[in-house]
FIKOLZA-1660 file (N, C-alpha, C; in steps of 0.1 Angstrom, whole numbers, plus 5000, padded with zeros to 4 digits):
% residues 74
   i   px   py   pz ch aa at
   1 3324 8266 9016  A  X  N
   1 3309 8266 9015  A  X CA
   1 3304 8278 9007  A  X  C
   2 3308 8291 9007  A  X  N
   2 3306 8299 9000  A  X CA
   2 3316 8304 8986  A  X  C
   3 3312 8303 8978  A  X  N
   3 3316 8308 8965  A  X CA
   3 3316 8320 8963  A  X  C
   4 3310 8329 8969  A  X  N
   4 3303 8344 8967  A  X CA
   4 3322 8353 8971  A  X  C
   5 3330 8354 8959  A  X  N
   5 3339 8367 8961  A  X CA
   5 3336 8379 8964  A  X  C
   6 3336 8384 8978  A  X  N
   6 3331 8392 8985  A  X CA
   6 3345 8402 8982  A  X  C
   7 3344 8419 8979  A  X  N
   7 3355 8431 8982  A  X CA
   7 3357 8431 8994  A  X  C
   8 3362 8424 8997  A  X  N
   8 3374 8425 9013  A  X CA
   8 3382 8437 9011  A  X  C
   9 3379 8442 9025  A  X  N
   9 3386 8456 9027  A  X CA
   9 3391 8449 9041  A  X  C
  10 3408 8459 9037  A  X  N
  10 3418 8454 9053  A  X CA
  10 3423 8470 9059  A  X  C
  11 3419 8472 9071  A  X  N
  11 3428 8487 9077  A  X CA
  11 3434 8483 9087  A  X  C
  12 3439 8493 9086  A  X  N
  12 3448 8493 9099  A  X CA
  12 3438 8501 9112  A  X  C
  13 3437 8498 9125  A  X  N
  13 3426 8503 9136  A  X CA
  13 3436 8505 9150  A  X  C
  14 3434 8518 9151  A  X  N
  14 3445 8523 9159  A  X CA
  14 3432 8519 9179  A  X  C
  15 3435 8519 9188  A  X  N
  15 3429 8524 9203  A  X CA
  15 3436 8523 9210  A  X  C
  16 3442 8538 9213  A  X  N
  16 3452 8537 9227  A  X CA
  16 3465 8537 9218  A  X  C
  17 3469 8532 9230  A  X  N
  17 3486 8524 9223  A  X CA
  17 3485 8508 9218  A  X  C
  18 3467 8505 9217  A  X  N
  18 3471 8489 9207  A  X CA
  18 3466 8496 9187  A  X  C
  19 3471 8483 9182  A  X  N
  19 3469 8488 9172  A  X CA
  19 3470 8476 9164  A  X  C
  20 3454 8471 9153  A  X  N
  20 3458 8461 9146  A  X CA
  20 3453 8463 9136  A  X  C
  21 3455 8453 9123  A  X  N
  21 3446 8447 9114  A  X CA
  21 3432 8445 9111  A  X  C
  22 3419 8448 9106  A  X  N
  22 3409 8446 9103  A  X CA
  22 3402 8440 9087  A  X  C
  23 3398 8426 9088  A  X  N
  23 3397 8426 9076  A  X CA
  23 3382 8421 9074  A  X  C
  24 3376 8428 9062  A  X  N
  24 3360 8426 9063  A  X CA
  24 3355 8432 9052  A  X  C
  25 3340 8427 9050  A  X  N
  25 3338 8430 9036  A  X CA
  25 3318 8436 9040  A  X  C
  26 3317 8445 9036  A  X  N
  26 3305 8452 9036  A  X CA
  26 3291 8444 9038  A  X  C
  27 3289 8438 9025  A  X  N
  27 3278 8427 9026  A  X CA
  27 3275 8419 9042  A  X  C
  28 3286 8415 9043  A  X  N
  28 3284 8406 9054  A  X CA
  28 3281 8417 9067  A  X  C
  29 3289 8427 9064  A  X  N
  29 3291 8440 9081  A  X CA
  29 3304 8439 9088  A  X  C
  30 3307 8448 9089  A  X  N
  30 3316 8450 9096  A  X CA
  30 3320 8447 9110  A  X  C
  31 3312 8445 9116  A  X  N
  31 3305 8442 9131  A  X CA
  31 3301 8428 9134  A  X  C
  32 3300 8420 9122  A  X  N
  32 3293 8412 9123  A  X CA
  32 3297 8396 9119  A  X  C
  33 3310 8398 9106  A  X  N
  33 3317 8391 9103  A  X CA
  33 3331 8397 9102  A  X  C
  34 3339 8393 9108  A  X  N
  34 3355 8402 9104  A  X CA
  34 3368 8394 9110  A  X  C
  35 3378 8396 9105  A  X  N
  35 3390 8391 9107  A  X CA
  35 3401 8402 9112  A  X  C
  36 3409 8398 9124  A  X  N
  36 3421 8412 9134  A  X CA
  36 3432 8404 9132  A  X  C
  37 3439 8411 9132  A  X  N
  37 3455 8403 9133  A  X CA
  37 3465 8412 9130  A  X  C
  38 3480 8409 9136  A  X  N
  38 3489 8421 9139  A  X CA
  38 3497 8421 9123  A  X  C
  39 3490 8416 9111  A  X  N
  39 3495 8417 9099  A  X CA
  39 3484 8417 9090  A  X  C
  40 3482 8421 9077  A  X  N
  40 3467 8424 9067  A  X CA
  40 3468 8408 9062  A  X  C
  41 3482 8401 9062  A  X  N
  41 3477 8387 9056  A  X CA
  41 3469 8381 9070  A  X  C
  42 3476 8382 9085  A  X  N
  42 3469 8377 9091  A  X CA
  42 3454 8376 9092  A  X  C
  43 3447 8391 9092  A  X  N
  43 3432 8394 9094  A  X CA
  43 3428 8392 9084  A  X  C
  44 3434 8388 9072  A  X  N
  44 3427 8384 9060  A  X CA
  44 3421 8365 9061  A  X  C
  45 3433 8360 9066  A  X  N
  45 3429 8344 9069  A  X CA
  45 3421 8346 9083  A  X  C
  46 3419 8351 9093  A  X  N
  46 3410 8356 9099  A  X CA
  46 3398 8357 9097  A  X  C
  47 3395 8366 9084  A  X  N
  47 3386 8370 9080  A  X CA
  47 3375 8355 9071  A  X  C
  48 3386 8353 9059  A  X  N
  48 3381 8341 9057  A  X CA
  48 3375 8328 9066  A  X  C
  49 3381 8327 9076  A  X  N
  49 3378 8312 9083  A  X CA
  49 3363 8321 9091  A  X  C
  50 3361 8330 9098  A  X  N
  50 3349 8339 9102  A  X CA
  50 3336 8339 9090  A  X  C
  51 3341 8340 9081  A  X  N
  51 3333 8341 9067  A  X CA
  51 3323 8331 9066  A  X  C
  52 3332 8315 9067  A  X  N
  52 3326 8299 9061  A  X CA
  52 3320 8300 9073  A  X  C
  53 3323 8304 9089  A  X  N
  53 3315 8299 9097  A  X CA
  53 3299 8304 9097  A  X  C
  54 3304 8321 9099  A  X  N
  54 3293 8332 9097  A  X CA
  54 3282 8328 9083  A  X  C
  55 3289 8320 9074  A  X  N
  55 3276 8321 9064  A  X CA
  55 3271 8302 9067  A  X  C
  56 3280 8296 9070  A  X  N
  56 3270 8284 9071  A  X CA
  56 3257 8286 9081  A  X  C
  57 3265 8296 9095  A  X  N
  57 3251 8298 9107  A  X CA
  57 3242 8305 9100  A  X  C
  58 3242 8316 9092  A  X  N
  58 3232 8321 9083  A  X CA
  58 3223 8309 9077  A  X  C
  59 3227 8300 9070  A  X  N
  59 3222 8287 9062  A  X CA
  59 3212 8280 9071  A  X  C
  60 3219 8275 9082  A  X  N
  60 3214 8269 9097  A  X CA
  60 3199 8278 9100  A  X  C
  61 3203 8287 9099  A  X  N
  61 3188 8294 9100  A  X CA
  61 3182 8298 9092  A  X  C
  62 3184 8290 9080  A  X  N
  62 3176 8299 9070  A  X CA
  62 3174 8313 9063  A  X  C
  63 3182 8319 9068  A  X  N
  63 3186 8335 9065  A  X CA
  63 3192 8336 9050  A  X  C
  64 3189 8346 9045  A  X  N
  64 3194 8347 9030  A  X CA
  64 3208 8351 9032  A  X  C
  65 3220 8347 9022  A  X  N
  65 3233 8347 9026  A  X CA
  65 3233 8360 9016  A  X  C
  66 3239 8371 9018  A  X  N
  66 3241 8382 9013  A  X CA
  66 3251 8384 8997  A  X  C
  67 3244 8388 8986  A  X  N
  67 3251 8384 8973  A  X CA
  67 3259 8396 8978  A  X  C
  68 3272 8394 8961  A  X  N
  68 3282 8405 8965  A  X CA
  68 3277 8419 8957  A  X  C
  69 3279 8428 8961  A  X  N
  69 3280 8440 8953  A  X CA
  69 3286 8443 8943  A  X  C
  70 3283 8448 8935  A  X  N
  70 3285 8447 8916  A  X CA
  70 3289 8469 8920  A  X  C
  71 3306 8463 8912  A  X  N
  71 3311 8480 8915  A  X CA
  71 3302 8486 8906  A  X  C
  72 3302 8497 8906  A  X  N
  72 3289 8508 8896  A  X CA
  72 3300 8509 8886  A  X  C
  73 3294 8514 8877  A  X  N
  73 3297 8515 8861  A  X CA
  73 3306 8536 8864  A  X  C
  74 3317 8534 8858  A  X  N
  74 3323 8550 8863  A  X CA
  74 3316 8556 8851  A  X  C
% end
């Protein structure tokens, strides 16, 4: 559904003794749309299937789907 190549960012997120994958991209929020998994490929397919849902429910309600950020000029 979405075309918009969003900078996906993956870390690693330590709490306690668990520890996983996070994968997510600014625009959308961190909090808000994101992909976990015990590998960076997993929280990345994570991340994508969270993405098509998160922006069609955006659509559904008529909400503006967030363009991508343009890196600044060095």
């Amino acid at each position: 559904m979405s075309g918009i190549d969003y900078d996906i960012k993956i870390e690693l997120e330590h709490l306690g003794n668990e520890v996983w994958w996070i994968a997510y991209c600014d625009e959308l929020g961190r909090g808000s749309c994101y992909g976990l998994g015990d590998t960076p490929e997993e929280a990345l397919v994570e991340f994508l299937k969270d993405k098509e849902s998160f922006i069609a429910e955006l659509h559904a309600e008529g909400r503006s789907i967030p363009k991508r950020k343009e890196m600044e000029e060095l």
